[in-house]
C-alpha positions as CSV (number, residue, x, y, z in Angstrom):
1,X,0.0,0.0,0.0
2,X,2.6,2.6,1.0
3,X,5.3,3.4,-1.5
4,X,8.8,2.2,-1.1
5,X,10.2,5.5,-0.3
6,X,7.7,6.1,2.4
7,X,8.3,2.9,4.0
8,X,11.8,3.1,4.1
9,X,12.1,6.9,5.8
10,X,8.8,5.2,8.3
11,X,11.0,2.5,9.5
12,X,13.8,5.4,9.6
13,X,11.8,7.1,12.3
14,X,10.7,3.7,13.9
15,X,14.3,2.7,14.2
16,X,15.7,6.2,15.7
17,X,13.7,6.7,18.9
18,X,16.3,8.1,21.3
19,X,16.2,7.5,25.0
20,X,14.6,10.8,26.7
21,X,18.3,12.9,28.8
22,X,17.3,12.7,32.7
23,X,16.4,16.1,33.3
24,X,13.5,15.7,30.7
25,X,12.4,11.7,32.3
26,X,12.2,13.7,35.9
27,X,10.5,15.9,35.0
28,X,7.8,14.1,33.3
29,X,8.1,11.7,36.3
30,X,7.1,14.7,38.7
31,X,4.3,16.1,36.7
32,X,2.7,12.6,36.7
33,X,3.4,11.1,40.1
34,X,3.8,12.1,43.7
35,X,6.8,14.1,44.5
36,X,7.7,11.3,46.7
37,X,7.5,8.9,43.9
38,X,11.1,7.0,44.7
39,X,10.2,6.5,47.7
40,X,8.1,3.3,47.0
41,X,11.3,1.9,44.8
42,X,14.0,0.0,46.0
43,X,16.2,0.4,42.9
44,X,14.9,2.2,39.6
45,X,17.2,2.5,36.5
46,X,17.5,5.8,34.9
47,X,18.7,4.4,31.7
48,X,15.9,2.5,29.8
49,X,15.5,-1.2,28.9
50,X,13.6,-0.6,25.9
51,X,12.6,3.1,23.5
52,X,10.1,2.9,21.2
53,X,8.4,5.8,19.1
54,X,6.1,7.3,21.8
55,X,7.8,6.4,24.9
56,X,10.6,4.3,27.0
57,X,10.5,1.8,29.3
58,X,12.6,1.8,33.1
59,X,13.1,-1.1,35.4
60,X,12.3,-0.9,38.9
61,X,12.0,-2.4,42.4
62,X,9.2,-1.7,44.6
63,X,9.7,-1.9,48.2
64,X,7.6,-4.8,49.9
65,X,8.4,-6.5,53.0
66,X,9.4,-9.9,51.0
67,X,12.4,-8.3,49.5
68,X,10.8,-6.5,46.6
69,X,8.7,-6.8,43.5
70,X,10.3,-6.2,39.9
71,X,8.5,-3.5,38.4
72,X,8.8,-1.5,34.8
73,X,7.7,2.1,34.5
74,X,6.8,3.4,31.0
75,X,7.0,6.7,30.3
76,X,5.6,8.7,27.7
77,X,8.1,11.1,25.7
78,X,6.4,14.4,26.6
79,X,4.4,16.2,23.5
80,X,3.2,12.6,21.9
81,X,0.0,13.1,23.0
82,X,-0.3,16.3,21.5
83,X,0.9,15.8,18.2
84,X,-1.8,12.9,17.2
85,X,-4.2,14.8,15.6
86,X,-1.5,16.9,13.4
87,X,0.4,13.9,12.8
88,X,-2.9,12.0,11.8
89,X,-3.4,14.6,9.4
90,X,0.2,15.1,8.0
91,X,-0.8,11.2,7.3
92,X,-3.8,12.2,5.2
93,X,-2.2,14.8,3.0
94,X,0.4,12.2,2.5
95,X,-2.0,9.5,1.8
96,X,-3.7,12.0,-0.6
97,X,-0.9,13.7,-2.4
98,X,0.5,9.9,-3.1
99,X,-2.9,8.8,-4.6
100,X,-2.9,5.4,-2.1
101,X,-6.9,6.3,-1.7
102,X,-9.1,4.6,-4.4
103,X,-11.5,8.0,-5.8
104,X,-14.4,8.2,-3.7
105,X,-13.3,6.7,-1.2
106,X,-14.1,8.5,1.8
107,X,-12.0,8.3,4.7
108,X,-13.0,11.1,6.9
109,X,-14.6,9.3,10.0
110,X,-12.3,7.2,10.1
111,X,-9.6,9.2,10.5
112,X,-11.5,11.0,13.1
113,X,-12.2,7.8,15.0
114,X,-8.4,7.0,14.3
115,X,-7.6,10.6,16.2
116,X,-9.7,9.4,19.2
117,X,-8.6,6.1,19.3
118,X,-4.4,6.8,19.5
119,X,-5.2,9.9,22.2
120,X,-6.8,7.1,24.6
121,X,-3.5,4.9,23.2
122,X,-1.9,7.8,25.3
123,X,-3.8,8.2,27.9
124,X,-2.3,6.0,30.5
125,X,-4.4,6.2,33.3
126,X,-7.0,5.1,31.1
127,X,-4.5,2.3,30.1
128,X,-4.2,1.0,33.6
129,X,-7.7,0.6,34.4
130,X,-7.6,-1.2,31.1
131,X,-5.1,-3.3,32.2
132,X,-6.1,-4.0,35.7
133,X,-9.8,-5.1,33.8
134,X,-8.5,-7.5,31.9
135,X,-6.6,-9.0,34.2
136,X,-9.3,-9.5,36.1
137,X,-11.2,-11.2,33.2
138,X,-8.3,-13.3,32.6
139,X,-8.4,-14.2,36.3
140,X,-11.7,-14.9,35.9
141,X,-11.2,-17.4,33.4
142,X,-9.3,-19.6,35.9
143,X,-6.5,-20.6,32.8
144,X,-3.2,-20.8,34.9
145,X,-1.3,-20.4,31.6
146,X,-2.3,-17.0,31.2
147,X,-1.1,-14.0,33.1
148,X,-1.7,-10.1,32.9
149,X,1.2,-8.2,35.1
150,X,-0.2,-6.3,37.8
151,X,-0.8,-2.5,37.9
152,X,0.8,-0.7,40.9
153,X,-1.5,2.7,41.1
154,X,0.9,4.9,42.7
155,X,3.0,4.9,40.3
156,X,0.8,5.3,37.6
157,X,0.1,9.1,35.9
158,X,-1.4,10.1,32.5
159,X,1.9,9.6,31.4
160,X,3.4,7.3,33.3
161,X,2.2,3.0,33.8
């Protein structure tokens, strides 16, 4: 569907996600958790296990009276969640101006359904009651093969999970 040249400079982008400097991860940390926020860790690792295109993932240890419980933190690179709806659209004209659309085809509600669905994607309060859901479904189902991690609250922001 997508040309060549578009797929190659999208896997570019895909490929080159940089982890956020400190300064910039503690403060998204503070705007989305308690001041007190290390407080609940044992350990936490400033440098990420994993970067994607919207975000990076931290190891962690929470404090608990068996020794502690291996956590991961994923934080949202700050200005992701604003940029869906021009980025959406940036898609569009790109999609349009490269004649991937049949005529007459129109795409408009989806698009806008598209918009809604990627800002809840970023939403990640809304992600951990997702999460914690499920998990009770799963649960629910009584199939010990299957397990949904856990969802530790505190430590849990808009854009922090």
């Amino acid at each position: 569907l997508i040309p060549p040249q578009i797929q190659q400079v999208l896997e570019r982008v895909r490929h080159g996600a940089d982890a956020m400097p400190r300064s910039q991860l503690e403060t998204v940390l503070l705007q989305n958790l308690a001041p007190n926020w290390q407080d609940q860790l044992q350990t936490f690792e400033w440098d990420p296990i994993a970067a994607a295109s919207i975000g990076q993932v931290h190891r962690g240890k929470l404090k608990t009276e068996a020794g502690g419980t291996d956590v991961v933190l994923k934080v949202q690179y700050p200005g992701v969640a604003d940029s869906i709806s021009s980025d959406v659209d940036n898609l569009m004209r790109l999609v349009r101006t490269t004649s991937m659309l049949p005529k007459g085809l129109y795409v408009e509600n989806a698009v806008e359904v598209a918009k809604k669905e990627l800002a809840l994607e970023c939403d990640y309060t809304y992600e951990a009651k997702a999460q914690l859901r499920y998990r009770d479904l799963v649960k629910a189902c009584g199939d010990a093969h299957l397990n949904v991690p856990d969802v530790h609250l505190p430590l849990c922001g808009k854009r922090v999970l």
